[in-house]
N, C-alpha and C positions, 0 to 999 in steps of 0.2 A: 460669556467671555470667550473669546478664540483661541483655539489652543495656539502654545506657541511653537513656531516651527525649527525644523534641525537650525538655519540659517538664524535666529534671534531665541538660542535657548535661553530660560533664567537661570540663574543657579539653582534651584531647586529642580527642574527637570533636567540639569544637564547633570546632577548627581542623581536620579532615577536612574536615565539613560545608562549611566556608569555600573549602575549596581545591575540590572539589567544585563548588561552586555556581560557581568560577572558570571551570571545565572545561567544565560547562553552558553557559555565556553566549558562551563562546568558537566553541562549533564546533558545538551545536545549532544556534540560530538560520541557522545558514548552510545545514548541512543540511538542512532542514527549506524553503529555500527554492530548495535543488536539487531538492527533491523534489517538491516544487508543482508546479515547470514540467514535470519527469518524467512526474509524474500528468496532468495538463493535457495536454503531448504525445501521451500513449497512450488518453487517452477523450473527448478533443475529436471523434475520430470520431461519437459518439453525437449531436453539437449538428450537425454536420455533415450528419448521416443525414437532417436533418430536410426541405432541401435534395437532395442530394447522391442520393438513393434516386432521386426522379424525373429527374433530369439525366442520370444513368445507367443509370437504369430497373432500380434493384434491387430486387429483390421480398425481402420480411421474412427468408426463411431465406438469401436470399446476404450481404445486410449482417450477420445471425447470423455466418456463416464466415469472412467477410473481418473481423470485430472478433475473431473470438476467434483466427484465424491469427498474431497476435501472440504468441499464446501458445506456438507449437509452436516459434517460432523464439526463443523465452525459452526452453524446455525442451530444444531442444538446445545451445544455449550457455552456458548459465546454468553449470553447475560450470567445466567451462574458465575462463570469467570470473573465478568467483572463487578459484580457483586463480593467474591471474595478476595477480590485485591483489595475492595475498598476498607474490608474488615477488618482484613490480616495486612493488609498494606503492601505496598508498590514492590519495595526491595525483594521479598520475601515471595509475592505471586509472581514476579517475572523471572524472578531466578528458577523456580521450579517451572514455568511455562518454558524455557529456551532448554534448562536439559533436557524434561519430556521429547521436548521435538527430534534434539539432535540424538536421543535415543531412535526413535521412532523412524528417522530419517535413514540413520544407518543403516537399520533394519531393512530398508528397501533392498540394499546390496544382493540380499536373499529370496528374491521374489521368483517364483519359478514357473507364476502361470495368471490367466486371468483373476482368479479368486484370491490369491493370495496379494496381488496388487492392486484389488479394490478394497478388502480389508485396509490394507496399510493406510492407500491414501484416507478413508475413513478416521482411522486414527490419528493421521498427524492433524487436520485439522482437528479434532477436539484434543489433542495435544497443542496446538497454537491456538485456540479459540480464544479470546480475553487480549491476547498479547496487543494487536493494534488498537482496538477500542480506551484499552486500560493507559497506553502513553499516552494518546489524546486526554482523557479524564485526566493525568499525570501531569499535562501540559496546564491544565488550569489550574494548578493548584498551585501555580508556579509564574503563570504570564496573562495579565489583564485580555481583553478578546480583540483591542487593536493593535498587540503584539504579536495574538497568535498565527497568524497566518502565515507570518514570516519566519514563526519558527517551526508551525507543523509543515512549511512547504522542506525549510532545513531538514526537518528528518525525514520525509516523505525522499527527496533525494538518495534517499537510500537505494528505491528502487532501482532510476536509472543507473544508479554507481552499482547497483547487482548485475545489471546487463553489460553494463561496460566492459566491467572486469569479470563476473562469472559468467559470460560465454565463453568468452576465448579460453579461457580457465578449463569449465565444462571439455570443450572444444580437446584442449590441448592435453587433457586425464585420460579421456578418453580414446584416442590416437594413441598414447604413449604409454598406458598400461595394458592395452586390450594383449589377453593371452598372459599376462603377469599371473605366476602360482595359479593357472588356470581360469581365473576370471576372466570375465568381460569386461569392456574400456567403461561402463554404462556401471558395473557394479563398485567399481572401484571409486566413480566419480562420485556415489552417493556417500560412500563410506569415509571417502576424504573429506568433504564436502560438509561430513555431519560434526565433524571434532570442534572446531569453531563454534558453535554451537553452545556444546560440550563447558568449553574451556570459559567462555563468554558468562555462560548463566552464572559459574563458577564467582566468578569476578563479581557478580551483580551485589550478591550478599555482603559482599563488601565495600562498594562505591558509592549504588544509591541511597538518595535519602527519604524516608517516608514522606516527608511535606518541608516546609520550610525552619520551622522550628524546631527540628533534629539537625539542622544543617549546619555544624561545626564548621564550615568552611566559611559561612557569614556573619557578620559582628551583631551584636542585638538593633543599632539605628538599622543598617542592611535590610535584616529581618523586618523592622518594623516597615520600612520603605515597599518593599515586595508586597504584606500584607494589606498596606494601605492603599495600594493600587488596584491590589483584589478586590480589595473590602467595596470602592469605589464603584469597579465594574460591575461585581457581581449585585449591585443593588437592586438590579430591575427583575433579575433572575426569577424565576419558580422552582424553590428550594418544598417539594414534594418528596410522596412517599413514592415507594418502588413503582407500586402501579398507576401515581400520575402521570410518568412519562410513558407510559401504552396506551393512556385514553387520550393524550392531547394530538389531536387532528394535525398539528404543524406537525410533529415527530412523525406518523405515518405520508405525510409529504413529503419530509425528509429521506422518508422509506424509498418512496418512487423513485427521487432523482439521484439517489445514489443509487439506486439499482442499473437505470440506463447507461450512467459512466462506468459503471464496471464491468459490463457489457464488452464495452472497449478495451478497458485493461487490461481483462485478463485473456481477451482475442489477441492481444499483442504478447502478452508475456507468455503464454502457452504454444503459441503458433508461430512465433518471430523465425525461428532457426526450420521451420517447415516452409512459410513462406521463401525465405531466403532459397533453400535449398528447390525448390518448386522457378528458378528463376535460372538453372541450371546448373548450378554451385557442386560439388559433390565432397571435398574435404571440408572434414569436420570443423581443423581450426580456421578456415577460410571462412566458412558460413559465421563459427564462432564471433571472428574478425569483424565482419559484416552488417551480424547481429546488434553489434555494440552499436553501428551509429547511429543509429534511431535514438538510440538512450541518451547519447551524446546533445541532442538538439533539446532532448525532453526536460535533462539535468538543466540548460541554461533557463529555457523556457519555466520552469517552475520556481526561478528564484526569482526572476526578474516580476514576473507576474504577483507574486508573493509580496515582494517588495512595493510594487506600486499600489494594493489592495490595501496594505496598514497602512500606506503614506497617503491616502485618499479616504480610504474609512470606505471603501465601497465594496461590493459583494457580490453583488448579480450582473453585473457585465462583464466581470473581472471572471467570472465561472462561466457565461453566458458565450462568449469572443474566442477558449481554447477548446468548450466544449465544442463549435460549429470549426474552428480549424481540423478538429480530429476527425470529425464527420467529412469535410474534405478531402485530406490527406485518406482518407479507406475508400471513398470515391472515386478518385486517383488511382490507386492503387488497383483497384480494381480493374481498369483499364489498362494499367501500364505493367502488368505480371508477367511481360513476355522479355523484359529489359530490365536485367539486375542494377543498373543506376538509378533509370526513371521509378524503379519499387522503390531502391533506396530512398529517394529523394520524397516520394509519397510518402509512405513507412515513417521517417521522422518526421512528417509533417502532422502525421498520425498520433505521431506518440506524443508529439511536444505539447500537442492538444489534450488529449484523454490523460496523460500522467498528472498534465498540468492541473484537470480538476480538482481532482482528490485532496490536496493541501486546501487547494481552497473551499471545497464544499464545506470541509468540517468546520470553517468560520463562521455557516449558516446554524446549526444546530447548539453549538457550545454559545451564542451569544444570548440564548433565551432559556439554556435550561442550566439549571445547579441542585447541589446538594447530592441527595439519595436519587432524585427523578434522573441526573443526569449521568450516573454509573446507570441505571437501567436504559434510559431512553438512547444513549449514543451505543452501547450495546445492540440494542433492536434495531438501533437503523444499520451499523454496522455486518449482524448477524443477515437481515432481511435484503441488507442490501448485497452482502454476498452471495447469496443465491443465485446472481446472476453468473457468478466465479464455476456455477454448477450446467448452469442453462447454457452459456457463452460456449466453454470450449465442447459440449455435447451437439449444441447446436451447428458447429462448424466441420464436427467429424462427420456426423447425419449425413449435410447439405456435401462435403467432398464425397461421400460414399456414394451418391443418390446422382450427385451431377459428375460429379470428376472436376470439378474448378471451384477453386478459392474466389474468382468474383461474387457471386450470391451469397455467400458470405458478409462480405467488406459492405455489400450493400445495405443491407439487414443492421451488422452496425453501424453504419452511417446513418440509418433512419433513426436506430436508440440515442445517438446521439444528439441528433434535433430534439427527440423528443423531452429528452433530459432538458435541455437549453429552453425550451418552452414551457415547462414546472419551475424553470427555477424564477421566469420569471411573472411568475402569479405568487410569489413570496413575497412578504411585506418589507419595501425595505426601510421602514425607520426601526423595523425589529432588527434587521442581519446587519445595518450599515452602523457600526460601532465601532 
C-alpha cells in the first residue's frame, strides 16, 4: 500500500506527524546546542593555532598531531562510552561526557609546550569519546529511520552553526583579551569557551529523558504512537549481541566510508581559519568573519539535503551528489588560493558537500542495525571512522611543511572524497533506502 504523502495525510498519520514534530521541538533543539559547544570545544584549537603555534613554537606538522591526537583518545574510548550510556542511560552519560570536556578543554588555557598539548588533546577526546555516537543511538530510540535523516541533519547543524558564530567568537577573544592579567588572546579563548560546556552538561541531568516512557512531557497514546513507529521500523533490524556488530562486514564498510568523509571535515574545521589567513587575511576577527561563510552554505546545504532524503526514502545519491560536490569545491580551491573570494566561493562549495555527509551517512548504518549490536557497531564505525580526525589534519601539516602549499593537500581530499562516493555506492540499497 503507498505511503501517504504530506499533500493527502489520513488522520492517523497527520496525528504521527503531530506527535512527531512534538518530539522534535523537545530534545532537538537542545541537542543540537550540546553539540555546538562539543564542536566548538574540539576545533577551537584551529583559531588558537593562529596564535598559540608561535608562543609555543609549533612547527605545521606538530600542531597536525596534537589536533588530530584527539582522535586516538576518541578511538579508544569511544565503544566503552557507548556501551555505558546504554546501561546507565542517555541523561546521566552525557551529562558527565560535556563536564569532562569542558573540564578538560579549560585546561588547555595552561598548556605551555608541545607535551603538554598533546597530552591534553589526547584527553579531551576520550573525555568526548561516546558523546556523538551515543545522540545518534539517542536518535533511535526516539525517530523511526525515515525520519532520521532529517533529524540527525537537524543536530548535525550544530557544526556549521560552531563556525558561524565560534569563529568570529574565537576571532574576536582573542584580539580583545590577548595581554588580559597577563594571558594570551589563545588562552583565554579556551577558558571562556569551555564554561558553556560546563553549565550545559549541568542542565543535561535535568532535561533529558532516558527513552520514551520516562517522558513526562508525552501523554500515554503519544508514547504509544512514537513506540509503534519504532516497533514498525525496527522489525528488519539485527537486534545482536556486542560483538555481532564487529563481525558483520556491512558495519566495517560502513567503517571505510565514513573514514573518507571525515577526511574532509575535519581538513575544513581544523585548517579553515589557516586556509583563510594563507589568502592574505592577517586580523584575527576578519579571518574569524570569513571563516563563517563556508559554514553558511554547509548549514543550508545539510537541511535541504536531509529533507529531501526522508521525503524520498533514498540514501546513496543523496550521500553520493554532496560527497563529489565537496571533492570539487577542494579541487577548486586548490587552484584558486591566491584570491580570498574565489577560496571563499570553493571553501563553501567544499564544506556544503563534506558537512552535508555526515547527517546523511548515519542513515546507512542505523537502518540495519539495533539493540545491543547497534550501541557497539555505530560506535566502531564512529571511533574507526575518526581516525581519520587523526590522519587528516597530520596529514595536511606534513604535506605544508614538506611543500610550503595547501594545494596537495585539497587534492588528496578530493581523491577521499571520490572514493567515499564510490563505497557508498556498492551498498545495498533495499537495505539503507527506508
Amino acid at each position: 500500500m503507498p505511503t501517504p504523502t504530506a499533500t493527502a495525510e489520513t488522520p492517523d498519520l497527520a496525528r504521527e506527524n503531530a506527535v512527531f514534530r512534538k518530539v522534535v521541538l523537545r530534545i532537538v533543539p537542545f541537542l543540537i546546542l550540546c553539540y555546538v559547544f562539543s564542536y566548538l570545544d574540539r576545533v577551537n584549537v584551529g583559531f588558537a593555532k593562529l596564535q598559540m603555534s608561535d608562543d609555543l613554537g609549533l612547527s605545521e606538522a606538530a600542531y597536525g598531531l596534537g589536533a588530530g591526537l584527539f582522535f586516538i583518545g576518541y578511538f579508544i574510548f569511544e565503544v566503552p562510552s557507548n556501551l555505558m550510556l546504554q546501561r546507565v542511560g542517555a541523561r546521566t552519560w552525557i551529562a558527565r561526557i560535556m563536564i569532562t570536556w569542558g573540564l578538560v578543554s579549560g585546561a588547555f588555557s595552561f598548556v605551555t609546550n608541545e607535551t603538554t598539548f598533546y597530552a591534553l588533546r589526547f584527553l579531551l577526546g576520550a573525555a568526548e569519546a561516546g558523546f556523538y555516537p551515543g545522540v545518534i543511538l539517542y536518535c533511535t530510540y526516539w525517530f523511526p529511520s525515515h525520519r532520521r535523516a532529517r533529524v540527525i541533519a537537524m543536530f548535525m547543524s550544530a557544526i556549521p552553526v560552531a563556525g558561524i558564530f565560534g569563529n568570529p567568537l574565537s576571532g574576536w577573544i582573542m584580539d580583545s583579551f590577548d595581554g588580559v592579567s597577563g594571558w594570551h588572546g589563545w588562552q583565554w579563548m579556551f577558558m571562556l569557551e569551555a564554561i558553556p560546556a560546563l553549565l550545559i552538561g549541568v542542565a543535561t541531568l535535568f532535561y533529558l529523558d532516558n527513552g520514551v516512557r520516562s517522558a513526562t512531557w508525552l501523554s500515554e497514546e503519544e508514547k504509544d504512537i512514537v513506540e509503534a513507529a519504532i516497533a514498525k521500523d525496527t522489525a528488519h533490524q539485527k537486534h545482536g549481541r556486542v560483538w555481532d556488530g564487529f563481525r558483520d562486514p556491512k558495519v566495517w564498510l560502513m567503517c571505510l566510508i565514513y573514514f573518507y568523509f571525515v577526511m574532509g571535515q575535519y581538513a575544513l574545521t581544523f585548517w579553515m581559519p589557516t586556509f583563510v589567513k594563507s589568502t592574505g587575511i592577517d586580523d584575527n576577527l576578519t579571518i574569524g568573519v570569513l571563516s563563517a561563510v563556508p559554514f553558511v552554505a554547509a548549514l543550508i546545504a545539510m537541511n535541504l539535503f536531509g529533507r529531501s532524503a526522508d521525503k524520498r526514502r533514498e540514501r546513496r545519491w543523496h550521500l553520493v551528489v554532496p560527497s563529489l560536490m565537496g571533492a570539487l569545491g577542494f579541487s577548486l580551491a586548490a587552484g584558486w588560493s591566491g584570491s580570498t573570494v574565489l577560496s571563499l566561493i570553493a571553501l563553501s562549495f567544499a564544506a556544503a558537500g563534506v558537512l552535508t555527509c555526515a547527517p546523511l551517512f548515519w542513515s546507512l548504518p542505523t537502518a540495519f542495525l539495533g539493540g545491543t549490536a547497534a550501541a557497539a557497531g555505530l560506535a566502531l564505525i564512529n571511533s574507526v571512522g575518526n581516525l581519520a580526525g587523526f590522519v587528516s589534519p597530520y596529514m595536511i601539516g606534513g604535506l605544508k611543511d614538506a611543500t610550503g602549499s595547501t594545494s596537495i593537500p585539497m587534492y588528496v581530499l578530493a581523491l577521499s572524497l571520490v572514493i567515499g562516493a564510490v563505497a557508498v555506492l556498492t551498498t545495498k540499497k533495499d537495505v539503507v533506502n527506508r
